[in-house]
N, C-alpha and C positions, 0 to 999 in steps of 0.2 A: 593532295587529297581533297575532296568536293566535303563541302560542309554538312552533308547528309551522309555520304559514309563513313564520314568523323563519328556521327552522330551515331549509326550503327554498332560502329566496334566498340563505341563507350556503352550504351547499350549490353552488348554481349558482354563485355568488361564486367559492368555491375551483378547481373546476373549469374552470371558464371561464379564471380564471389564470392555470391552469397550462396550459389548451391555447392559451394564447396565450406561452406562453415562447418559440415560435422565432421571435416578433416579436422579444423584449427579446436575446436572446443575440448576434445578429448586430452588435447595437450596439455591443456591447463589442470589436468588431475592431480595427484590427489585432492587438490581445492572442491569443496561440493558446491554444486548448480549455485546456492544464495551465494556464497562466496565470490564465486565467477561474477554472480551479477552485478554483486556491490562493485566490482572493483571495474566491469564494462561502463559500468555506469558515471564512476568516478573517473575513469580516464577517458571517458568519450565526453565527458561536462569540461575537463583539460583541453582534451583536442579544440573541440567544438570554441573553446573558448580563443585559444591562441587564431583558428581561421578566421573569429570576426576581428581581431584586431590585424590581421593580415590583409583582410578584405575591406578595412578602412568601412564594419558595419558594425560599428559600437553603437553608433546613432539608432540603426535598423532597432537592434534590440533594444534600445532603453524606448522605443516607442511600442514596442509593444507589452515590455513590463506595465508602462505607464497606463496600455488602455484595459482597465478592470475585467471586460469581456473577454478579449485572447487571452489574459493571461488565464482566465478560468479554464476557456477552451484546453490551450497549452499543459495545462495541468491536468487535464483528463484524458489531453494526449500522452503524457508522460507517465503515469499511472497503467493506462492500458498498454502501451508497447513495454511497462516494465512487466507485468502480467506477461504479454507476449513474449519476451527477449525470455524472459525465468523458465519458462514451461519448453520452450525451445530448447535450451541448455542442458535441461533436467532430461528433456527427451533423448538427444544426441549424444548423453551421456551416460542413458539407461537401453542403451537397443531399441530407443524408437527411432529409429532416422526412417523406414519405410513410413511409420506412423507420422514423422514430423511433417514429413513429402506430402501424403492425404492433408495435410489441414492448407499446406498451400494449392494444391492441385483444387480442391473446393473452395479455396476465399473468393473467387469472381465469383460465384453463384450464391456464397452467404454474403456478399455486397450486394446485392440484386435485390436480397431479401431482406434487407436491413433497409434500403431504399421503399420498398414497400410498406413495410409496417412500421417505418419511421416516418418518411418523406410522404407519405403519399404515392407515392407513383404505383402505375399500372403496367405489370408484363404482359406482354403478347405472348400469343401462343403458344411458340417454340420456345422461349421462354419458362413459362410455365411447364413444358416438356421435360427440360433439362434438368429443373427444379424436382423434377417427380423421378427420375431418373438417379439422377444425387442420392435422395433420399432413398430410395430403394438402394442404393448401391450402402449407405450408411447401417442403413439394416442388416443386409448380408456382413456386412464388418462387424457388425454388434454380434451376430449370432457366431460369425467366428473366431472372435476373439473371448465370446463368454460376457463382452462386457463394453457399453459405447466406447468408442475410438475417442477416450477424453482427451488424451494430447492433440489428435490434429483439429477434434472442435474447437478448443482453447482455444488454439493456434487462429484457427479460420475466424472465429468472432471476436476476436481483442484485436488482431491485426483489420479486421473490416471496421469496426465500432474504430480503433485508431485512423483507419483510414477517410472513414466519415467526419470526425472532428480536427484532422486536418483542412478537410476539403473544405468546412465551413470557417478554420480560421483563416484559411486564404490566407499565407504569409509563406515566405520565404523559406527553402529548405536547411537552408544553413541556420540562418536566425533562429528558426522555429526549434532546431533540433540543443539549439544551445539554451533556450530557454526552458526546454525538458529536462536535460541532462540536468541543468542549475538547480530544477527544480524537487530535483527528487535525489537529488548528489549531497544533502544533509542526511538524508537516513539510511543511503548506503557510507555516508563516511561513519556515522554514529554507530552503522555495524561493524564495520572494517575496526571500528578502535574497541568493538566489545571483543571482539573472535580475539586481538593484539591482546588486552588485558587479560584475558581465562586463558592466551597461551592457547587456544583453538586455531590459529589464522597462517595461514598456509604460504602468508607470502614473506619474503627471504628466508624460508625452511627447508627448502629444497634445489639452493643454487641461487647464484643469481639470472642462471641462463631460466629459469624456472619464472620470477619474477617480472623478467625485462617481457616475457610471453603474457603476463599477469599483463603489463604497463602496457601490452602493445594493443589491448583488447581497444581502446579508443581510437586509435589510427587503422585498426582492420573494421572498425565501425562506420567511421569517416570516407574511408576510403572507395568505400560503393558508391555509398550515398553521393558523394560529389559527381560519379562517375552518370550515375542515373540521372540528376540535375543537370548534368552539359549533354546530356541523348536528349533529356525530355524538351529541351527549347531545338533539336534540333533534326529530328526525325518525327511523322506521324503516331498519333496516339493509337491508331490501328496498328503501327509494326511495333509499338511497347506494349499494347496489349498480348501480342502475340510473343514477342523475348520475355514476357514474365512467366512462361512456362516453359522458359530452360529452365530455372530454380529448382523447382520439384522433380522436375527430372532427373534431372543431376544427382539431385539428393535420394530418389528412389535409388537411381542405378549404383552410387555408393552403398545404398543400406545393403541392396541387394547382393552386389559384387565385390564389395571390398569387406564387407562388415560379414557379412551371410547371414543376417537375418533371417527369418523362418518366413515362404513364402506357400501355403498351404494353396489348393487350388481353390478354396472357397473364399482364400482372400485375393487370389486372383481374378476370382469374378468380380469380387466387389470393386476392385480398383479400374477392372474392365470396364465396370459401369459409372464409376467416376469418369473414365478418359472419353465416354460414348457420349454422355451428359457433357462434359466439356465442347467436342466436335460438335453436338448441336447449336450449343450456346454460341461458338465462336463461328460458324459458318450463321447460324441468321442474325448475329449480330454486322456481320460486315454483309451480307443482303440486306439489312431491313440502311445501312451505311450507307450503300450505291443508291438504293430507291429515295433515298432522302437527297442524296446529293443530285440526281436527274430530276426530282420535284422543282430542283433551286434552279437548276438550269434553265426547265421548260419553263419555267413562273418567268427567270431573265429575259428571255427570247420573245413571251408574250408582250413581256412590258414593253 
């Protein structure tokens, strides 16, 4: 097998696993969402922890504990994907799985916008298009639900703001993820022993096959993540731009077909106008890709 269709099916791999999460979370009931989180949180700070000594990257991490800046970064990564992972969980586990699906179907367009009126940068036109398209489709959500779509905004601006302060700690996916987990894995363990003492805490209450589902939340964490890590050194960032919209899809077609959420035809405009807004975004994004790449050529050619 060619090291680019490696790359592929790892790709698909991750993707696919993570648009099947609102299979695995429901399992973990009766535990409520905070519960879930504490306990992903503490066995993904486990996992995470056994692969850097697997991966001979104990050094990785203690150099970046040591540099004051990442770890700030670090910690504001950790903070907003726990925001992210909570709101996820709470949704998947309240009949938003359609609703959870919109905040990913829209985070490359509130990355855009984050880049904007954060970074500075400037969208082009189509761009801007798609942007206005979004928003209009966000509206129609609003007016039919009675009330903004606050699970998939969550969703869309903690996972984009997390994806921004990744991109500026520029570190490693492993490493980085162990030093989030480490970092925020005292106040879910400090919860996990209040819920144990008030007799609230759901784990070995309900079987141990109940539990081992609890423990397994850090290896079904891990296990994407690594997946996405060996595609992303090994396939174009134009075909993982493009597999990051199996996720949502996956997880609409679950809300839709397995769960039966309620799908009114005015939220199917709105979501029609999210996926129209997407097709924009994603065909002049790989146009404005080729004109850049033929720019470099004729610029080679001249020289």
């Amino acid at each position: 097998m060619s090291n680019a269709r490696r790359g592929l099916l790892l790709g698909v791999a991750a993707y696919t696993l993570w648009g099947g999460f609102p299979l695995y979370f429901p399992l973990l009931e009766p535990a409520g969402a905070v519960e879930v989180l504490a306990h992903r949180i503490l066995w993904s700070a486990v996992t995470m922890g056994l692969l850097v000594l697997l991966l001979g990257r104990v050094s990785h991490v203690g150099a970046l504990v040591r540099s004051p800046r990442t770890l700030a970064l670090l910690t504001v990564a950790a903070l907003t994907v726990s925001i992210n992972w909570g709101t996820y969980i709470w949704g998947v586990t309240n009949d938003r799985v359609v609703e959870a699906s919109l905040g990913y179907f829209i985070n490359p367009l509130v990355t855009v916008l984050i880049g904007v009126f954060v970074l500075g940068e400037r969208l082009r036109p189509a761009q801007w298009g798609a942007v206005g398209v979004a928003s209009a489709a966000v509206a129609v959500l609003t007016l039919d639900y009675g009330h903004p779509p606050y699970v998939a905004l969550v969703l869309a601006f903690s996972f984009a703001a997390y994806g921004l302060t990744k991109k500026t700690a520029n570190v490693g996916a492993v490493e980085s993820l162990a030093v989030e987990t480490a970092v925020v894995a005292p106040l879910a363990l400090a919860y996990v022993a209040w819920l144990v003492a008030t007799g609230a805490s759901g784990f070995a209450q309900h079987g141990w096959g109940h539990s081992l589902l609890l423990m397994s939340s850090g290896i079904v964490t891990a296990i994407p993540l690594i997946a996405f890590g060996a595609a992303a050194t090994r396939v174009p960032l134009v075909t993982l731009g493009l597999l990051q919209y199996l996720t949502p899809v996956l997880q609409f077609a679950l809300g839709v077909a397995v769960f039966h959420e309620e799908m009114p035809p005015a939220r199917w405009a709105g979501f029609g106008l999210v996926w129209l807004a997407l097709v924009i975004f994603t065909v002049e994004a790989n146009n404005h890709r080729r004109r850049q790449l033929r720019l470099v050529a004729t610029t080679s050619t001249a020289a």
